[in-house]
C-alpha positions as CSV (number, residue, x, y, z in Angstrom):
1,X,121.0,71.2,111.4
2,X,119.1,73.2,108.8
3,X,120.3,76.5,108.4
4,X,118.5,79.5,106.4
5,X,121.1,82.1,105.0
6,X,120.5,85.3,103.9
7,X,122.6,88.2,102.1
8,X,122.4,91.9,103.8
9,X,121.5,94.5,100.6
10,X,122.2,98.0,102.9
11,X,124.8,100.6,102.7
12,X,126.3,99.2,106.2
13,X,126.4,95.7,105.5
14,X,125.8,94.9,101.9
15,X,126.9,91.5,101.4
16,X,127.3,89.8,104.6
17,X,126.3,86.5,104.7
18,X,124.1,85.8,107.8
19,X,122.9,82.0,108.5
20,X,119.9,81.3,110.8
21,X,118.6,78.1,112.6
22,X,117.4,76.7,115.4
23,X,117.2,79.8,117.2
24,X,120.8,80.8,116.8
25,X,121.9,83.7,113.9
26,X,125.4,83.9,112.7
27,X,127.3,86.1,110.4
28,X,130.1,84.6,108.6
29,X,133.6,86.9,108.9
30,X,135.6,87.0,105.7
31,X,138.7,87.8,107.8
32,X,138.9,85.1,109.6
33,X,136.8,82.7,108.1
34,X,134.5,81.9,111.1
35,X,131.3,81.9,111.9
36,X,129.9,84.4,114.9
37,X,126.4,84.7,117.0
38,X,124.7,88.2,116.1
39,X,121.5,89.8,116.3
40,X,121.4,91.8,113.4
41,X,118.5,90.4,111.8
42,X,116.2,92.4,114.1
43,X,117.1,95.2,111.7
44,X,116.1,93.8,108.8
45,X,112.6,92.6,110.0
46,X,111.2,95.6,112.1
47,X,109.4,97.6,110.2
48,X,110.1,100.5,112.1
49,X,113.7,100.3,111.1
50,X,115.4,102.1,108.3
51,X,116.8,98.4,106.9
52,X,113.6,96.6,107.2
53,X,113.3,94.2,104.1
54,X,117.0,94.8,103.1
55,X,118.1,91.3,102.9
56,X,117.9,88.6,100.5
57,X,117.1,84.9,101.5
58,X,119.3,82.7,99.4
59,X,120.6,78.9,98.9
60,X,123.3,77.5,100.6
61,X,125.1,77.2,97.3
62,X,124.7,81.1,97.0
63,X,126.1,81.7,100.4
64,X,129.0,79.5,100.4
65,X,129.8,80.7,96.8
66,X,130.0,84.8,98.7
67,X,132.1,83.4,101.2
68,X,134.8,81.8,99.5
């Protein structure tokens, strides 16, 4: 499956690693090292929200190099 993978920029969440494909978001937990289902995208892309465009899209490289 191909995933996209993004990196949240706001005060709340800056620097969780969400992936996103085939319909299905995750966020990966540092604690535990799993990935979980979330809907916190929404945030990021309604414009009407005080996070909108606070993300970064990066590589799958970048996002397992954060996570380690």
């Amino acid at each position: 499956m191909k995933y996209s993978y993004y990196r949240l920029l706001d005060h709340k969440y800056c620097g969780l690693i969400v992936r996103s494909g085939q319909g299905k978001e995750e966020y990966y937990n540092t604690e535990d090292h799993q990935w979980y289902e979330t809907g916190v995208m929404i945030r990021y892309y309604s414009d009407e929200s005080d996070q909108y465009g606070m993300y970064e899209e990066v590589t799958e490289k970048e996002a397992q190099e954060a996570i380690k």
